[in-house]
C-alpha positions in Angstrom: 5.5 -43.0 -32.2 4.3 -43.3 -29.0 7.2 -41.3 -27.3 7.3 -38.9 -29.9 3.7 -37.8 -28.8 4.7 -38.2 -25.1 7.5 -36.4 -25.6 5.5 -33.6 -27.2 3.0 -33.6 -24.9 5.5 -32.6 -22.3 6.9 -29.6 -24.2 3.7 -28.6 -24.5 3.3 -28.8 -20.8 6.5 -26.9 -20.4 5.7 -24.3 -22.5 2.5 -23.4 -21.0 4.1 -23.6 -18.0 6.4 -20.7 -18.7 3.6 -18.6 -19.2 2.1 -17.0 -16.5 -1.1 -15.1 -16.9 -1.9 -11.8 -15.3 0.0 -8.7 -15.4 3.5 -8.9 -14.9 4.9 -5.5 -12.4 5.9 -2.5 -13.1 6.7 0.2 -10.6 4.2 2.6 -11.1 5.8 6.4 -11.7 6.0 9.1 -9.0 6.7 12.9 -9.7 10.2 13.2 -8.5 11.9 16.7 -7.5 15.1 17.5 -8.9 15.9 19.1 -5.7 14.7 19.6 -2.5 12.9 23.0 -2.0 14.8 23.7 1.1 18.2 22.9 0.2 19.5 26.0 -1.0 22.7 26.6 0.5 23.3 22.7 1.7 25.7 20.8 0.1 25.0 18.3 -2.7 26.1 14.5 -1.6 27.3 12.2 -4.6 26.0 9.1 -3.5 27.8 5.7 -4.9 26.2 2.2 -5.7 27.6 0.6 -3.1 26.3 3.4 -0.1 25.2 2.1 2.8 22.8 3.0 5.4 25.6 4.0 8.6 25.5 4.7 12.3 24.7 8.0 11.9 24.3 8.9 15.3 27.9 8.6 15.7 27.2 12.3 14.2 27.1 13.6 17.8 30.0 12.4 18.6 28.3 11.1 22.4 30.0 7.6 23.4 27.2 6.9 25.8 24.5 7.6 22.8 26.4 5.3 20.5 26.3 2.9 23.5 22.5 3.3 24.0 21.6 3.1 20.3 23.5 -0.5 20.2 21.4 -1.9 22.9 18.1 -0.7 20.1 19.0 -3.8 18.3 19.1 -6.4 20.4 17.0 -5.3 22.8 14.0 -3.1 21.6 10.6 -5.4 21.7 9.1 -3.5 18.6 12.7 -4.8 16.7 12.3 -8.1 18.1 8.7 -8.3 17.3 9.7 -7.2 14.0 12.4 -9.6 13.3 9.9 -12.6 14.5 7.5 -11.1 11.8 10.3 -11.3 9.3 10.8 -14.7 10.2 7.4 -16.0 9.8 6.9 -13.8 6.3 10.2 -16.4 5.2 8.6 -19.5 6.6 5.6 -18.7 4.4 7.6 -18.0 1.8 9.1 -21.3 2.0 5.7 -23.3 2.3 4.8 -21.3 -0.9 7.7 -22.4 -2.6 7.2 -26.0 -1.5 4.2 -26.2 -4.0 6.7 -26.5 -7.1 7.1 -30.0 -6.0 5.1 -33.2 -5.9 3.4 -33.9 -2.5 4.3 -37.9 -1.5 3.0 -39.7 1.4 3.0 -43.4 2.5 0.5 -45.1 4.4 0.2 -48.6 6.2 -3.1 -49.8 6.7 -5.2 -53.2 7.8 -9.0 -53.8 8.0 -11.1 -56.8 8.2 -15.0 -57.0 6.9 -17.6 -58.5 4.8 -19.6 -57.8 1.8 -18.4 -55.3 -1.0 -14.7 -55.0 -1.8 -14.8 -51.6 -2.8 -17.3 -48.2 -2.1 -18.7 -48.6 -5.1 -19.7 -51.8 -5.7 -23.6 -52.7 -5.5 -23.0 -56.4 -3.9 -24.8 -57.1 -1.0 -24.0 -58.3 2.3 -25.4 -62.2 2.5 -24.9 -64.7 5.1 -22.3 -66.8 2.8 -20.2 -63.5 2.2 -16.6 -64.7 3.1 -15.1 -61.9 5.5 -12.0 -60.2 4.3 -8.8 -59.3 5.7 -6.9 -56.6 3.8 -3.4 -55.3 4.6 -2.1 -52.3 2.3 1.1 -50.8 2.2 1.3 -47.8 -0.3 3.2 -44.8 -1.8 1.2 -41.7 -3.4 2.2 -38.9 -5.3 0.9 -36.0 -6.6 2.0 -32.8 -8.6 0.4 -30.0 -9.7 1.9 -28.5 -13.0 1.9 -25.0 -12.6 0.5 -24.2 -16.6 -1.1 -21.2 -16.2 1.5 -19.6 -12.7 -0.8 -19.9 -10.4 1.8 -21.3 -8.5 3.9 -18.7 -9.4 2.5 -15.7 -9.1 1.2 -17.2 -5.5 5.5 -17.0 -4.9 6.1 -14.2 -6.4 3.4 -12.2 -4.1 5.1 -14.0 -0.8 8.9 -12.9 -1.9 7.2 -9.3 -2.0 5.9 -9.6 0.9 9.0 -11.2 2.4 10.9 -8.1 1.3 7.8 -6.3 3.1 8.6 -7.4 6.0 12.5 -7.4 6.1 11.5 -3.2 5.6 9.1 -3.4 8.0 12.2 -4.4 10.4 14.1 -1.6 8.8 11.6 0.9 9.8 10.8 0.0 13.0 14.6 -0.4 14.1 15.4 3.4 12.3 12.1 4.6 14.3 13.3 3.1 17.7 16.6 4.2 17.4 15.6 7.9 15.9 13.6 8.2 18.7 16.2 7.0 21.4 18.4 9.5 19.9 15.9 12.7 19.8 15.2 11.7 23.5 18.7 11.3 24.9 19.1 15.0 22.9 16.3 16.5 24.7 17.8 15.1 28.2 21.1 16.5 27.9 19.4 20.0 27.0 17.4 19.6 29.5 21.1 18.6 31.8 22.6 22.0 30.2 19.4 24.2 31.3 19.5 23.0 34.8 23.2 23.4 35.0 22.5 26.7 33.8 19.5 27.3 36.5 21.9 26.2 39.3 24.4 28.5 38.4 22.0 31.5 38.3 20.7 30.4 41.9 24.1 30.9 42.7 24.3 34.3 41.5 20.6 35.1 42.3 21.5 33.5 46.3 24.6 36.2 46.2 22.4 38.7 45.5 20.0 38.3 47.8 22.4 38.6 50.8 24.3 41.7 49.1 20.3 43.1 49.4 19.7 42.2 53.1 23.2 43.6 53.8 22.3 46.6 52.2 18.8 46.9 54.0 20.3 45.7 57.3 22.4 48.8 56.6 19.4 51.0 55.7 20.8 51.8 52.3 17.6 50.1 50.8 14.3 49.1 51.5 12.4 45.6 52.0 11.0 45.5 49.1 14.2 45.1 47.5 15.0 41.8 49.9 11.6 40.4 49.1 11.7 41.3 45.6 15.6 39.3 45.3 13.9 36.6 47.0 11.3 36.2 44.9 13.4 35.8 42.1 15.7 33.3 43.6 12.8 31.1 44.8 10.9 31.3 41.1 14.5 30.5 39.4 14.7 27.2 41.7 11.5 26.2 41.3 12.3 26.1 37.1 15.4 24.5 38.0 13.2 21.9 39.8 10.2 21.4 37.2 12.5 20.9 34.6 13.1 17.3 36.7 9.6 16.0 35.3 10.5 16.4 31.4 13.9 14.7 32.3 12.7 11.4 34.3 10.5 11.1 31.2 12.8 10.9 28.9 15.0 9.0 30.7 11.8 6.5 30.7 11.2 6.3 27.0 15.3 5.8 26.3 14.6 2.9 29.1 11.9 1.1 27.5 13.5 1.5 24.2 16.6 -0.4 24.9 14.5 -3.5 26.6 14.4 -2.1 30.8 12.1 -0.9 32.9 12.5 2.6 34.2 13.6 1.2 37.8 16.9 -0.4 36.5 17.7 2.5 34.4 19.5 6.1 35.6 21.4 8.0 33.2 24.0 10.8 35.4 23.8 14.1 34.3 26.6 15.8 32.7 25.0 19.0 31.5 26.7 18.6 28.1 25.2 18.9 24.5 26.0 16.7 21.7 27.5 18.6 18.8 25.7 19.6 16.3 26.0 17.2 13.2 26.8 18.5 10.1 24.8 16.8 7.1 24.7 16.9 3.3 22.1 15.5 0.9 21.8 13.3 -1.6 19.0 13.5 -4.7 15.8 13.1 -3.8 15.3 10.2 -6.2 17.5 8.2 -3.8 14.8 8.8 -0.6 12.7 6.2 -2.8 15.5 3.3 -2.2 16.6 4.4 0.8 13.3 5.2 2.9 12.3 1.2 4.5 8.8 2.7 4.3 8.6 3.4 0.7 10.5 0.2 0.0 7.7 -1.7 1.9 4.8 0.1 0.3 6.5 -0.7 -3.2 6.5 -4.1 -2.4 3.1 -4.5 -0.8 2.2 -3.4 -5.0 4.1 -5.7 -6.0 2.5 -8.5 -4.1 -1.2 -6.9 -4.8 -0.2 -7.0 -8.4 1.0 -11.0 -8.1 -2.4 -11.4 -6.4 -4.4 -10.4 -9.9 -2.6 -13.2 -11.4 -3.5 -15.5 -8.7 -7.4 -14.6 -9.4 -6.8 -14.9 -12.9 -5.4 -18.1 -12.8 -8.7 -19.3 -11.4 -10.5 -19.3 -14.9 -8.4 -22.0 -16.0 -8.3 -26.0 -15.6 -5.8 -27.0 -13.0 -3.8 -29.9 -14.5 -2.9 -32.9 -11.2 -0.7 -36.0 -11.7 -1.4 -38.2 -9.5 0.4 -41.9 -8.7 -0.1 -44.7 -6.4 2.0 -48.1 -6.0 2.1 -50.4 -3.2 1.2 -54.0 -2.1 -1.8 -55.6 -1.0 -3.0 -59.0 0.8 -5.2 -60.6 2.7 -2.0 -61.1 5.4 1.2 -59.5 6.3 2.5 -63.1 4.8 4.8 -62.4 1.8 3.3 -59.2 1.5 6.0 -57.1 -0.1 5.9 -59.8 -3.1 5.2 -59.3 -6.9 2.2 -60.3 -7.3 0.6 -58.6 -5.0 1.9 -54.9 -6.2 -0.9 -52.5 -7.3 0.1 -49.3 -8.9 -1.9 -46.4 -10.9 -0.7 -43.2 -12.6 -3.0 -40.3 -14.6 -3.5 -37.1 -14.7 -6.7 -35.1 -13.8 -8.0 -31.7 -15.1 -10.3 -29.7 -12.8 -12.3 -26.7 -14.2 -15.0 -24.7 -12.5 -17.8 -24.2 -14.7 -20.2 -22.1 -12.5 -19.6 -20.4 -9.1 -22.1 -17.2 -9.8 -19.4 -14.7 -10.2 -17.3 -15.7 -7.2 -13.8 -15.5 -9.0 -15.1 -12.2 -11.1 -15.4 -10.8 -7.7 -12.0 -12.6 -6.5 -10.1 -10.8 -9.5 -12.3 -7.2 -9.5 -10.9 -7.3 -5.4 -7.6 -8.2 -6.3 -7.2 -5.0 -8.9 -8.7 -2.8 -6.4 -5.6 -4.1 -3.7 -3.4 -3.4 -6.4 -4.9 0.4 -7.3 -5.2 1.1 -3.4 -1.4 -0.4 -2.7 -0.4 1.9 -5.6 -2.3 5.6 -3.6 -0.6 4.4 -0.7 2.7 4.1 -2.6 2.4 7.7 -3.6 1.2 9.1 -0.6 4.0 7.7 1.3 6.2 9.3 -0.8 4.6 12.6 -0.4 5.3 12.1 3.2 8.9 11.4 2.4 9.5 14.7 0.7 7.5 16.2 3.1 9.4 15.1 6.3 12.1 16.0 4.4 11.8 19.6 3.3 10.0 20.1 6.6 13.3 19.2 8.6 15.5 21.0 6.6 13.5 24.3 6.3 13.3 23.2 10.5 17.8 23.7 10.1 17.5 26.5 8.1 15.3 29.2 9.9 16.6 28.1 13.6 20.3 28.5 12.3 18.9 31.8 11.3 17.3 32.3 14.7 20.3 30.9 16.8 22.7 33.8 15.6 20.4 36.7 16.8 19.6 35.3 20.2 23.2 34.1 21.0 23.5 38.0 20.2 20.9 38.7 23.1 21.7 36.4 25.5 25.2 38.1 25.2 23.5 41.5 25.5 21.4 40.8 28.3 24.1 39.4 30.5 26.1 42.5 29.5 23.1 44.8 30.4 22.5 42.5 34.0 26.0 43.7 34.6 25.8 46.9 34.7 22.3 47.0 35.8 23.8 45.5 38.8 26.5 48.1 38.9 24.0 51.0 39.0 22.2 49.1 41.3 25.4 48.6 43.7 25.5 52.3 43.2 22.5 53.6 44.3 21.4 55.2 40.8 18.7 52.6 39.8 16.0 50.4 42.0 15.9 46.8 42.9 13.2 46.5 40.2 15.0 47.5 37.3 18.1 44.9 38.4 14.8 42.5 38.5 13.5 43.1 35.1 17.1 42.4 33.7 17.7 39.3 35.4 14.3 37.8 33.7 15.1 39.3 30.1 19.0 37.5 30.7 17.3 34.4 31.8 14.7 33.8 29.3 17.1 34.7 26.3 19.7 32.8 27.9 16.7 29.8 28.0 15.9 30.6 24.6 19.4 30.1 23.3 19.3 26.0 24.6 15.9 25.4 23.4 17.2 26.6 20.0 20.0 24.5 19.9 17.9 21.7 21.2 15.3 21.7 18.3 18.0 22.3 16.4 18.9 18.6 17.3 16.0 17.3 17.7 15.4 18.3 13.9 18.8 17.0 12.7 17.8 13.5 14.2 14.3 13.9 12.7 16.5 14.9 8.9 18.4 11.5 9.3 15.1 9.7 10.0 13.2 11.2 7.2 16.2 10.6 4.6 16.2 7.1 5.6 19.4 7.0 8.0 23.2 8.1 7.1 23.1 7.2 3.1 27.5 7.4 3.5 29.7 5.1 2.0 31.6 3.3 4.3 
C-alpha cells in the first residue's frame, strides 16, 4: 500500500510538472504586403526551403572586394564582440539548463567545543560540561521539482535569447560587411572620377598652350590664356579634393577589416564594379530572413517566457532535500556503520505576503512582452521601408542614368565642335569655356549616378537581409 501511494504521489508530481503556467507564445501577426510597392517591372524570385543567405557581394564581380569582405569575419571587432556576446548568451543558457538537476555537494568538517550539541538546544555551558570533538564527513542533495515551469519557462526565455544573440551576430556581421562594400563602391567611383579629372587636365593643359600659341601669334587676346588657365587650374584642384572623400573611405574599409588606417592602402584602378543585377523574393520571406526581425521576434518570445516566470511566483515551490554521511568524535573508524547519519524530506515554500511585490513583478513582465511586441512591428515597418526605399532608389536613377549618359554624350559632342569654331576664329574663348563646364559636370553627373546606383544595390541586399539564393 505504501508504494502504491508513493508511487502515486510521484505521478502526481510528474503531471504537474508537465504543466507550465503562463502563456505559452504565439507570434503575434503583422500586416504583410503581397508585393512590394516598388517592384513593378523587377523580377519575382521563387525562393526554396533550403535558400540560404550567400556572398552576395560576389555580385560585383571585384576579386579584391570579395577579398576584403572575408577579412569582415574574422577580423571586424563589432563581429567579434558579437560572437563573445553569443557565447556568453549560451553559457547562460547552459547555467539555466543546469537547474533541471539536483544540486550535490560534499563537505569535510572538524570542530571541538563545549556545552550544547546542537543550535538549538537550551543546555548550558557548566564547568563539568565534557568538551566535544566532532568530525563530519557528508553528502547533500537537493532538487527542485519544477511543478508549476518555473524552471521552464526561466529556459525557455534564455534559448530566446540565445537565438537573440546568434541574430544579433547576424546583423552586425551583414552591417559591417554592407558597409565595407558601399565604401569600397564609393572609392572606386571616386578612382573613376579622378581618372576622369586627369584626363581632362590633359586636354584642358593642351588647350591652354594651343591659346598662348595663338596669342603669342596675336590671333587672340589674354583673356583667352587666362581664361584656359583658369579652367585648367579649377579642374586640378577637383581632381585633388576628391583625395579627402577617398582616404576616408579607405579609413572606414580599414577599421572594418581589424587595421589601422597606417597599415592599410588600397591602389587605385579607376574601375567600377558592375552593376549587380537582383531579383526578389515575397515580402513575407524579409520576416525570416532579416537577423533584425529574427532577434526582435525572439526578444517576445523571451518577454513572453518571463510572464510565466512571474506567474510562477504565486505558487509553493516544492524542494527535496537529502543528507548522509558519518560522524565521530575522531577520524578513528570514522567511515563505519554506526556512525552513518542520513535524512531525506521534502519542503514546500509559499509566500504569503510581500505587499504586492510579485503583482508588480508579473504587471512588468506583460508590459516587456507588449513593448517587445511594438518593437516587433516597428522593425518590420523599417524592413519594408528600407526595402521599397532602395528599390524605388534603382528605379528612378536607372531612369535618370539613360538621359544623362545622353548628355554627357551631347556635351562632349558640342565641346567638339565648340572647339572647332573656336580653332576657327568664329566663336570666343568664353563660349569654348562654358562648354567645357556643361561636358564636365554632366560627365560628373553620369559617375555619381552610377555610384548611388551601387551604393543603393548594396543598401537593397542589406535591407532584404543578404543574397536569399540557393546555393
Amino acid at each position: 500500500m505504501k508504494i502504491e501511494t508513493s508511487n502515486a504521489v510521484f505521478l502526481s508530481v510528474l503531471w504537474l510538472a508537465s504543466c507550465a503556467v503562463g502563456p505559452d507564445y504565439k507570434r503575434p501577426d503583422v500586416e504583410t504586403p503581397s508585393a512590394y510597392k516598388e517592384a513593378e517591372g523587377w523580377k519575382q524570385a521563387n525562393p526554396r526551403d533550403e535558400a540560404r543567405i550567400g556572398n552576395w557581394w560576389e555580385l560585383y564581380c571585384d576579386a579584391q572586394l570579395n577579398e576584403l569582405v572575408q577579412q569582415v569575419t574574422v577580423s571586424n571587432q563589432n563581429v567579434r564582440a558579437a560572437q563573445a556576446q553569443y557565447r556568453q548568451a549560451a553559457a547562460l543558457l547552459d547555467a539555466t539548463q543546469a537547474q533541471y538537476f539536483p544540486t550535490v555537494s560534499t563537505g569535510v568538517s572538524g570542530s571541538r567545543g563545549q556545552g550544547a550539541a546542537s543550535p538549538s538546544s537550551t543546555s548550558t555551558v557548566t564547568p563539568g560540561t565534557p568538551i566535544r570533538n566532532t568530525v563530519r564527513v557528508s553528502l547533500n542533495a537537493s532538487w527542485e521539482a519544477d511543478v508549476w515551469g518555473r524552471i521552464r519557462r526561466d529556459v525557455e526565455a534564455n534559448e530566446a535569447l540565445t537565438q537573440v544573440s546568434a541574430a544579433d551576430l547576424r546583423a552586425a556581421l551583414l552591417s559591417a560587411q554592407a558597409t565595407l562594400v558601399q565604401s569600397y563602391l564609393q572609392l572606386r567611383v571616386l578612382d573613376a572620377q579622378r581618372r576622369m579629372l586627369d584626363e581632362i587636365v590633359v586636354a584642358y593643359e593642351r588647350s591652354l598652350q594651343i591659346t598662348k600659341n595663338r596669342y603669342e601669334a596675336g590671333v587672340t587676346g589674354r583673356v583667352d590664356v587666362v581664361q584656359a588657365e583658369s579652367q585648367l587650374k579649377s579642374t586640378q584642384a577637383q581632381a585633388i579634393d576628391l583625395g579627402v572623400q577617398r582616404a576616408q573611405f579607405e579609413h572606414m574599409i580599414a577599421m572594418l577589416i581589424g587595421k589601422t588606417p597606417a597599415n592599410f592602402h588600397l591602389e587605385p584602378n579607376g574601375l567600377v564594379p558592375a552593376l549587380p543585377v537582383i531579383t526578389l523574393s515575397l515580402p513575407s520571406q524579409l520576416l525570416e530572413r532579416r537577423p533584425d526581425i529574427a532577434a526582435a521576434e525572439r526578444n517576445m518570445a523571451a518577454a513572453n517566457a518571463q510572464i510565466g516566470v512571474a506567474q510562477a511566483a504565486y505558487f509553493p515551490d516544492l524542494t527535496i532535500s537529502g543528507a548522509g554521511g558519518y560522524q565521530r568524535s575522531s577520524f578513528s573508524q570514522l567511515l563505519t556503520l554506526p556512525n552513518r547519519f542520513w535524512s531525506l524530506g521534502p519542503a514546500l515554500a509559499l509566500t504569503l505576503f510581500d505587499a504586492g511585490a510579485r503583482s508588480a513583478q508579473k504587471a512588468q513582465a506583460v508590459a516587456g512582452y507588449d513593448k517587445n511586441v511594438a518593437r516587433y512591428r516597428q522593425t518590420v515597418l523599417g524592413a519594408f521601408q528600407e526595402v521599397e526605399d532602395n528599390l524605388a532608389a534603382l528605379r528612378i536613377l536607372a531612369n535618370e542614368a539613360e538621359p544623362q549618359k545622353t548628355a554627357a554624350l551631347a556635351a562632349a559632342e558640342a565641346l567638339m565642335l565648340t572647339n572647332n569654331q573656336y580653332l576657327a576664329g568664329t566663336v570666343s574663348y568664353l563660349n569654348v569655356v562654358t562648354t567645357q563646364a556643361t561636358a564636365l559636370a554632366a560627365t560628373r553627373s553620369e559617375l555619381d549616378i552610377t555610384g548611388r546606383r551601387l551604393v543603393a544595390s548594396a543598401a537593397l541586399f542589406k535591407a532584404l537581409g543578404g543574397d536569399w539564393h540557393a546555393h
